[in-house]
N, CA, C and O of each residue as an XYZ file, in Angstrom:
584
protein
N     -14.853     36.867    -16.050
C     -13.775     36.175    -15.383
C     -12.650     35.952    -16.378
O     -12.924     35.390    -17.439
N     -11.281     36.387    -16.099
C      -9.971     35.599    -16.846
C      -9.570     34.588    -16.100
O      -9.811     34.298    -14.928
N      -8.843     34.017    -17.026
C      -8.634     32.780    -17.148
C      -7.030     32.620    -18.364
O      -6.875     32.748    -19.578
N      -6.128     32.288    -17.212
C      -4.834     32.320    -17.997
C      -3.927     30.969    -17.042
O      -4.115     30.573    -15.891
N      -2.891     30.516    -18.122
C      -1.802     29.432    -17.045
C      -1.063     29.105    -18.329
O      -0.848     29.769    -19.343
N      -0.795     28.070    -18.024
C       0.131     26.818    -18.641
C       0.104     25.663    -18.710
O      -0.624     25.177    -17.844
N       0.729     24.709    -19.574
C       1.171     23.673    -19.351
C       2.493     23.016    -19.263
O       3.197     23.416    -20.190
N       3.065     22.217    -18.556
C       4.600     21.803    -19.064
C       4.612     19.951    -18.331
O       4.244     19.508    -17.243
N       4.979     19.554    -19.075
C       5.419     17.767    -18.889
C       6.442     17.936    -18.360
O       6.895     19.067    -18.535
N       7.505     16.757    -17.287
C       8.332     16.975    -16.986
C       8.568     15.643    -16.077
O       7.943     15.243    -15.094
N       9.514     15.188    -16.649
C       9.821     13.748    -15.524
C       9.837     13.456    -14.236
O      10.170     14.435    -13.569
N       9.621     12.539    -13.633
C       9.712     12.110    -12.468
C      10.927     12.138    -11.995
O      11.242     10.971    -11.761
N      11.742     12.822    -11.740
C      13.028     13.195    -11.522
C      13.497     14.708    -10.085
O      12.922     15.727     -9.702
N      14.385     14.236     -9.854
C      14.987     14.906     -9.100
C      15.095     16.274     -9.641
O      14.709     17.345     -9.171
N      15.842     15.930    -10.974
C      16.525     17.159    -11.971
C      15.280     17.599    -12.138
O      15.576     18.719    -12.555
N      13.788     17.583    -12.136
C      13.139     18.054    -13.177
C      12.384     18.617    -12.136
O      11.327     19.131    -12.503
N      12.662     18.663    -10.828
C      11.464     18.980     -9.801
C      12.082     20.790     -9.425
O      11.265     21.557     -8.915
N      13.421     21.267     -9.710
C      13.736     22.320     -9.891
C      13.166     23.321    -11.612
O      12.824     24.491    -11.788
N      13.298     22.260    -12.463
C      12.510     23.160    -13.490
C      10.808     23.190    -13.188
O      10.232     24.131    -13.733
N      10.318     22.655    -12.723
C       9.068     22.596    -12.376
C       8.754     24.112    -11.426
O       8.187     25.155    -11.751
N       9.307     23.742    -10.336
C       9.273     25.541     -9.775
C       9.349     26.748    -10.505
O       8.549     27.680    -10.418
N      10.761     26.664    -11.529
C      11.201     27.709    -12.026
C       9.886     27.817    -13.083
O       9.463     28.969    -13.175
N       9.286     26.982    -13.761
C       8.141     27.220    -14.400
C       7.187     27.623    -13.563
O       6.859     28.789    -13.779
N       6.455     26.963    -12.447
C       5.589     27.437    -11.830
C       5.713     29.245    -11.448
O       5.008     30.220    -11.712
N       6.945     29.041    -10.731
C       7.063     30.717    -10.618
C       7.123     31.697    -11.909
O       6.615     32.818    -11.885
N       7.688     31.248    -12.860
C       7.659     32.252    -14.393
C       6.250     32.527    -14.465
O       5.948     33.719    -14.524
N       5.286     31.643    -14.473
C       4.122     31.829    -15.201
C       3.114     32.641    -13.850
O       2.426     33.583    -14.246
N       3.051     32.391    -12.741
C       2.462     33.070    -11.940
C       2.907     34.402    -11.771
O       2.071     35.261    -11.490
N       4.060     34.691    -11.896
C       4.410     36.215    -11.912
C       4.251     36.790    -12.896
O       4.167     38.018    -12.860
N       4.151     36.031    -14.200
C       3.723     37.167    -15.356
C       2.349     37.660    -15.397
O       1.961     38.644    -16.027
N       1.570     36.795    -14.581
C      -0.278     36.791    -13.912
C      -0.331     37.393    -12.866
O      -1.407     37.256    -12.284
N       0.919     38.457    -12.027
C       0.537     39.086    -10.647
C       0.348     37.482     -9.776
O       1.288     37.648     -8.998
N       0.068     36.791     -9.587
C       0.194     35.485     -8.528
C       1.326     36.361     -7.756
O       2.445     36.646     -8.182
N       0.618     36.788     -6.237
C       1.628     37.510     -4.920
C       2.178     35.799     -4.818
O       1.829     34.659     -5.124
N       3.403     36.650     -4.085
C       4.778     36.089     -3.837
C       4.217     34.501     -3.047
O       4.356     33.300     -3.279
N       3.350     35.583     -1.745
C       2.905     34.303     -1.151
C       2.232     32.875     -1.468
O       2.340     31.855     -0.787
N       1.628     33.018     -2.471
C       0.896     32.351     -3.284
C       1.825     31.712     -3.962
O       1.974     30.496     -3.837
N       2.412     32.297     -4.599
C       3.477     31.286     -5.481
C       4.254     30.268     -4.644
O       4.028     29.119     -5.022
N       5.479     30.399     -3.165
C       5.368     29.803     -2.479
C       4.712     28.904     -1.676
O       5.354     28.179     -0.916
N       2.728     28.825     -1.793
C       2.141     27.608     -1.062
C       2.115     27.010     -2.296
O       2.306     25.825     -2.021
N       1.964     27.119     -3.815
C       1.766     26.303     -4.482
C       3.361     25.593     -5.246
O       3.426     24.819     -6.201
N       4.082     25.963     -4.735
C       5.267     25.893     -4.730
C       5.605     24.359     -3.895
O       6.029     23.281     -4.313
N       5.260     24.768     -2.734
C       5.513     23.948     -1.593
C       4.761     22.487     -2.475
O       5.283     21.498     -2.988
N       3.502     22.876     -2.359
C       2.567     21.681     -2.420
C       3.447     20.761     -3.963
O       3.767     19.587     -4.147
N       3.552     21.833     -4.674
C       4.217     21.086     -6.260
C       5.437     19.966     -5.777
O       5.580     18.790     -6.111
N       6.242     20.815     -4.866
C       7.409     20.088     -4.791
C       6.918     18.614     -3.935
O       7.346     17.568     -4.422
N       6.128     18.521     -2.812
C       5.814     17.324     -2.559
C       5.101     16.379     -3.216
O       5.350     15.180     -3.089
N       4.277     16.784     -3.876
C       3.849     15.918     -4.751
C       4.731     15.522     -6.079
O       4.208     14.737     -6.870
N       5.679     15.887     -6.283
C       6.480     15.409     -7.387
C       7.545     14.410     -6.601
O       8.189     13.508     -7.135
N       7.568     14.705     -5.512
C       8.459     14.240     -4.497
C       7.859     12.661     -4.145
O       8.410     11.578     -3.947
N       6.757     13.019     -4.171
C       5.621     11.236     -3.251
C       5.794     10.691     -4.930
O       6.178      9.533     -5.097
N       5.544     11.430     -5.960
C       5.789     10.462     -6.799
C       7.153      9.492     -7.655
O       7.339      8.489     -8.344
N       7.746     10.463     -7.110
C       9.173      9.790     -7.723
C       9.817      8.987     -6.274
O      10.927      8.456     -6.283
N       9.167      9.002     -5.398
C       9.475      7.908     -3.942
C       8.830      6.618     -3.929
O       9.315      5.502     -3.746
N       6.926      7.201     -4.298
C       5.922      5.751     -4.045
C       5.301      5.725     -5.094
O       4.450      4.836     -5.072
N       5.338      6.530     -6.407
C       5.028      5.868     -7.396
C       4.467      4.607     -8.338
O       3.435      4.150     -8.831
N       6.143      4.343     -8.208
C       6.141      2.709     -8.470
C       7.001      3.348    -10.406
O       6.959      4.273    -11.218
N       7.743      1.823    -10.109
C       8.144      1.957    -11.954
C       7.213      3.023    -13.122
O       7.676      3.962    -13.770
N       5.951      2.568    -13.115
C       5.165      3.025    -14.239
C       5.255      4.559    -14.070
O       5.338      5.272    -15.070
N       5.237      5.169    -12.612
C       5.191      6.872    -12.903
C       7.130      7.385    -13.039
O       7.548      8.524    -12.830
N       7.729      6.546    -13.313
C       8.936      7.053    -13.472
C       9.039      7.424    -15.333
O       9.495      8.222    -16.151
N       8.238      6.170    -15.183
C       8.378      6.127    -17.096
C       8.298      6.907    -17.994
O       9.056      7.072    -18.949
N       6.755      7.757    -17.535
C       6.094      8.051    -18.087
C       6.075      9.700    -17.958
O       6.468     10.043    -16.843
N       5.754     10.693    -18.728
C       6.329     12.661    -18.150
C       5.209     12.007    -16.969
O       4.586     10.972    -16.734
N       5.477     13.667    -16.310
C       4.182     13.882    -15.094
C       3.518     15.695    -15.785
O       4.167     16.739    -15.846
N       2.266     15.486    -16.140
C       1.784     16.697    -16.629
C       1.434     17.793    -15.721
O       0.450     17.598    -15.007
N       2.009     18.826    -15.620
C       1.699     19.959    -15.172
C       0.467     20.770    -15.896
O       0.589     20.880    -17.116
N      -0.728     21.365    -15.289
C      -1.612     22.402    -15.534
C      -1.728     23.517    -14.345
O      -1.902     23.328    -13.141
N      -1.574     24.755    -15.079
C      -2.008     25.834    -14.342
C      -2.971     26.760    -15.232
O      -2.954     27.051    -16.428
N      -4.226     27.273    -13.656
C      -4.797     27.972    -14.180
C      -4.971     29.185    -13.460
O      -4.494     29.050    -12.333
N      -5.297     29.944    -13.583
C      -5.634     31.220    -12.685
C      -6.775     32.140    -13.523
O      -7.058     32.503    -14.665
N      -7.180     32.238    -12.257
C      -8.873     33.032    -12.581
C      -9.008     34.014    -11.563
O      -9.031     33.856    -10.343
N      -9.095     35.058    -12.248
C      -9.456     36.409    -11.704
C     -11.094     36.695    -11.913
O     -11.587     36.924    -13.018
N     -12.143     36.624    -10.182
C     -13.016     37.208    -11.260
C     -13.661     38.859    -10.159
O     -14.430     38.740     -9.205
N     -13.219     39.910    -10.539
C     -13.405     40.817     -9.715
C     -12.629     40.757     -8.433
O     -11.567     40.210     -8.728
N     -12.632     40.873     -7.927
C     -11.445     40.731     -6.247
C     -11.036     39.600     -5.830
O     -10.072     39.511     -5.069
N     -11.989     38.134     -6.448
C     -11.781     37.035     -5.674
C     -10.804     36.945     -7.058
O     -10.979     37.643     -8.057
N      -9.717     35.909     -6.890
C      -8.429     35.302     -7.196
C      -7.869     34.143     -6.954
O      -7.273     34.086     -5.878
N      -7.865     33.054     -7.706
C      -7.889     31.916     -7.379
C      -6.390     31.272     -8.707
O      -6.202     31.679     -9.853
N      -5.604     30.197     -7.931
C      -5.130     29.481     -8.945
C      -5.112     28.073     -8.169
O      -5.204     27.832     -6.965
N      -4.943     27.122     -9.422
C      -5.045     26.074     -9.527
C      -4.330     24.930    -10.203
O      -4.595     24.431    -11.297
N      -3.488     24.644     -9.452
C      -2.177     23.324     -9.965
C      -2.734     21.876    -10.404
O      -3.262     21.223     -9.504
N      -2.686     21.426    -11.417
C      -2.915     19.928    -11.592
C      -1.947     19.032    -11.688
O      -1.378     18.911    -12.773
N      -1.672     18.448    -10.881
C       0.117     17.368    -11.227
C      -0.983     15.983    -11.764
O      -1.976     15.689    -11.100
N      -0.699     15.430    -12.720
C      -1.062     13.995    -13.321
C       0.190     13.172    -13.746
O       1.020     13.561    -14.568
N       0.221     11.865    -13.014
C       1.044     11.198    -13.269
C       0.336      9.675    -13.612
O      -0.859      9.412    -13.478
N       1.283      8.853    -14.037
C       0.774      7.493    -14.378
C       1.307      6.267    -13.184
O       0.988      5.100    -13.413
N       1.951      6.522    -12.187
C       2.047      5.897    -10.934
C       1.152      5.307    -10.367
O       0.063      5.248    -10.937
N       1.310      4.740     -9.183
C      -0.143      3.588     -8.631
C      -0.977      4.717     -8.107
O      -0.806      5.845     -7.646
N      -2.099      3.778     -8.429
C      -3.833      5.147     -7.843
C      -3.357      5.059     -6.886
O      -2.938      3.971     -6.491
N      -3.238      6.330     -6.076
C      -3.286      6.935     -4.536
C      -4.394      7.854     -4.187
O      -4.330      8.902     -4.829
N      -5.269      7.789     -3.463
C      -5.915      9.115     -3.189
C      -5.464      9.952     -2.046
O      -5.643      9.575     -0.887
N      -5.119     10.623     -2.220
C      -4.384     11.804     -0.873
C      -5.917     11.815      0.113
O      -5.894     11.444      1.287
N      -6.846     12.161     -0.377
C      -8.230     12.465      0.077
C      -8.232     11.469      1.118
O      -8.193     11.852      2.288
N      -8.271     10.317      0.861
C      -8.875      9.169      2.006
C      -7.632      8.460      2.911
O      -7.637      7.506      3.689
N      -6.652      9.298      2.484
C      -5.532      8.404      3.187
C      -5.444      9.307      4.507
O      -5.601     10.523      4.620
N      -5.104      8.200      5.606
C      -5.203      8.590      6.970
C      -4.066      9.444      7.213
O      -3.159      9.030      6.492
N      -3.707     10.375      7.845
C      -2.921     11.183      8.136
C      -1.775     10.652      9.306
O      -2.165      9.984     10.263
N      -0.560     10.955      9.166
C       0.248     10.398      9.850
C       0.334     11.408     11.836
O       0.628     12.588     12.024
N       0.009     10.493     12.761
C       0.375     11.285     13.690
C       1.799     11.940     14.193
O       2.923     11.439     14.163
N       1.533     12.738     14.486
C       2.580     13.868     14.931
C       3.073     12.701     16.479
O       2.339     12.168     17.311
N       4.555     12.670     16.331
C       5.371     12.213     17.668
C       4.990     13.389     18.387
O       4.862     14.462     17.797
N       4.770     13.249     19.809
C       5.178     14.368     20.813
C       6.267     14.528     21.220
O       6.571     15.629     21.680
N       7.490     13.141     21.163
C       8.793     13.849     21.384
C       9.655     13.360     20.030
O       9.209     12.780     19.040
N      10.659     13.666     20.229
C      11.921     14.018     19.282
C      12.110     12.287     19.372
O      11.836     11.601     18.388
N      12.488     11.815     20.354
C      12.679      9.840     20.553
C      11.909      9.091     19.274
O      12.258      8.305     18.394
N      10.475      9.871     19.710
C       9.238      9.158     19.119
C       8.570      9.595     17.854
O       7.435      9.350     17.446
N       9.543     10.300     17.327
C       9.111     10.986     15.635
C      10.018      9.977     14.713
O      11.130      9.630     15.111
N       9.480      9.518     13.448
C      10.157      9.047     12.313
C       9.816      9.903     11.045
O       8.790     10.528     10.779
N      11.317      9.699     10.140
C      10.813     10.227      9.220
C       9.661      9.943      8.249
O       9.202      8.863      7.875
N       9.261     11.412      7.888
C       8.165     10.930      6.542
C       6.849     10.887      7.145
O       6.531     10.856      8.334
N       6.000     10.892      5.874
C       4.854     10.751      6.394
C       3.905     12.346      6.605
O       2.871     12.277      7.270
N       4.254     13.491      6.111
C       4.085     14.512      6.987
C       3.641     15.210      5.483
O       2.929     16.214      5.438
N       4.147     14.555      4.316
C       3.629     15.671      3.276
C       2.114     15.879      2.738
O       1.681     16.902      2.208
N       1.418     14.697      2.990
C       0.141     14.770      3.147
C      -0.501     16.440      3.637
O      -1.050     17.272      2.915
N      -0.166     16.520      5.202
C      -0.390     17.331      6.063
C       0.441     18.769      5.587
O       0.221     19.747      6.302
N       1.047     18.889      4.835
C       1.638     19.656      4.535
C       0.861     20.443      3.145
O       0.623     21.635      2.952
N       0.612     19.315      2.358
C      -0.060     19.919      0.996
C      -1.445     20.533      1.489
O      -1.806     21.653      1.128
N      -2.402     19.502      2.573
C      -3.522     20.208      3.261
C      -3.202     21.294      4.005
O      -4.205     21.995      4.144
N      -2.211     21.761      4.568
C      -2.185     22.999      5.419
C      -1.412     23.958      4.005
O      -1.610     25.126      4.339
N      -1.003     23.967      3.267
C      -0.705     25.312      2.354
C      -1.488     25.305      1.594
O      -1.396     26.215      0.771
N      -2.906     24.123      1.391
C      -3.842     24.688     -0.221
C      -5.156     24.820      0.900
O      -5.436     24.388      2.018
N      -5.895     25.887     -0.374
C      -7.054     26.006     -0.025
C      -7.979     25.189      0.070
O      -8.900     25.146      0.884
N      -7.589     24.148     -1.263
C      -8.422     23.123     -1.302
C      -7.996     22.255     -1.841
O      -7.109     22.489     -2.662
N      -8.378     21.056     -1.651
C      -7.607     19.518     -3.391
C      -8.663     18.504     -3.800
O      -9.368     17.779     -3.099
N      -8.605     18.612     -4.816
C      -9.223     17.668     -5.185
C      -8.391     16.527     -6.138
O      -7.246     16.746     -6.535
N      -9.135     15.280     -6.445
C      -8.192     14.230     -6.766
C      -8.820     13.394     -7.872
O      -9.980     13.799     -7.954
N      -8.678     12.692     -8.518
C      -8.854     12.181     -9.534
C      -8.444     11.028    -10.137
O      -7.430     11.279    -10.788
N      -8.807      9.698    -10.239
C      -8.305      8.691    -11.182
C      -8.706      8.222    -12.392
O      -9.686      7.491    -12.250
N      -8.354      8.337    -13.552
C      -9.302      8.552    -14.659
C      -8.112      8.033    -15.942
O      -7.022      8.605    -15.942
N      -8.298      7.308    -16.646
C      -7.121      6.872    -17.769
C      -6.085      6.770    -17.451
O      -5.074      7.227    -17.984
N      -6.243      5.880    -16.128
C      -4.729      5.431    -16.092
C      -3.470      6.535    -15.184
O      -2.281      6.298    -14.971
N      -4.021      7.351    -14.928
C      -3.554      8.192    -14.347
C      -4.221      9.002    -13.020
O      -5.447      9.036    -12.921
N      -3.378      9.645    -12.018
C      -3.721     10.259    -10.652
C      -3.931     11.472    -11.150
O      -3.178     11.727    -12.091
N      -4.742     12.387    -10.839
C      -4.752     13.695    -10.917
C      -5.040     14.396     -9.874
O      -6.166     14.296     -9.386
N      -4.249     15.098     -9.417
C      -3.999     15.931     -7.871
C      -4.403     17.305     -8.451
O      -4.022     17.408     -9.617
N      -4.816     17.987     -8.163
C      -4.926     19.712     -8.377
C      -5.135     20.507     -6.543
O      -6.035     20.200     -5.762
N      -4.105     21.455     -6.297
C      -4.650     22.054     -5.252
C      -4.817     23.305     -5.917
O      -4.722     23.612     -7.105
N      -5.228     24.302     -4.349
C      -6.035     24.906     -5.155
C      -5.463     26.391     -4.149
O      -5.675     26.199     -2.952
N      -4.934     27.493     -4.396
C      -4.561     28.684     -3.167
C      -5.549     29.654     -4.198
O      -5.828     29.594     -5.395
N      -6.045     30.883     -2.703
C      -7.009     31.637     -3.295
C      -6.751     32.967     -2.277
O      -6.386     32.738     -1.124
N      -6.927     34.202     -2.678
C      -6.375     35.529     -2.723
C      -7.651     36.612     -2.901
O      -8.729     36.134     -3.254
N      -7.578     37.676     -2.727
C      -8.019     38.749     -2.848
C      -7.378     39.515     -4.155
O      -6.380     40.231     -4.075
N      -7.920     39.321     -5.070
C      -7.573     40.297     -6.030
C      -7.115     41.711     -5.840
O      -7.934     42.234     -5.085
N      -6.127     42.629     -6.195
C      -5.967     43.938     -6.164
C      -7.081     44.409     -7.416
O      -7.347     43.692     -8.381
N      -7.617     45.672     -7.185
C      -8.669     46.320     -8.006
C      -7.741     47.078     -9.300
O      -8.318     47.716    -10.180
């Protein structure tokens, strides 16, 4: 099995949620990561940098938010794997109730929807509270080319 990624820190910021992509995408394309792939983990990055610089709280503004990527090839199966860690209030995405969908346009408010959003573009997430910090990782997975 290989095993290749990155790391990059990067503030809780508006400004910093565009270098975050542009990293995410550099490093998955120099690893073959298809287009599509780069876009769900794309998606998921940007909301979660997004919930944290909204509901955070002071302490995850303060402090970088650590980026990990990994990607593992092992024979056809193809997998990568995002870790966002921040120092913001423990949240678990896992146990938090999901916001219902309005049926009409009257009866929709904003927000609330990125939850459902990070679960419908990853394969999988898992979550983490451990020193003071959240650790989110999702997870998109592929068919290797031979």
């Amino acid at each position: 099995m290989a095993t290749v990624g990155g790391q990059l820190a990067v503030r809780a910021s508006a400004d910093d949620v565009r270098s975050a992509s542009e990293w995410l995408e550099q490093v998955c394309s120099e690893h073959d990561v298809p287009a599509e792939q780069i876009l769900r983990l794309d998606l998921c990055l940007n909301e979660a940098l997004g919930n944290i610089i909204l509901h955070g709280g002071p302490s995850a503004l303060k402090a970088p938010v650590h980026l990990e990527l990994e990607i593992k090839v092992d024979g056809r199966h193809a997998q990568a794997e995002l870790s966002v860690s921040d120092t913001g209030k423990a949240f678990n995405p896992l146990t938090a109730v999901a916001k219902n969908q309005a049926l009409t346009l009257a009866d929709a408010t904003p927000g609330g929807l990125g939850l459902t959003m990070i679960n419908g573009y990853s394969d999988r997430l898992d979550y983490d509270f451990r020193d003071g910090r959240n650790h989110l990782t999702f997870f998109v997975q592929w068919e290797a080319s031979s």
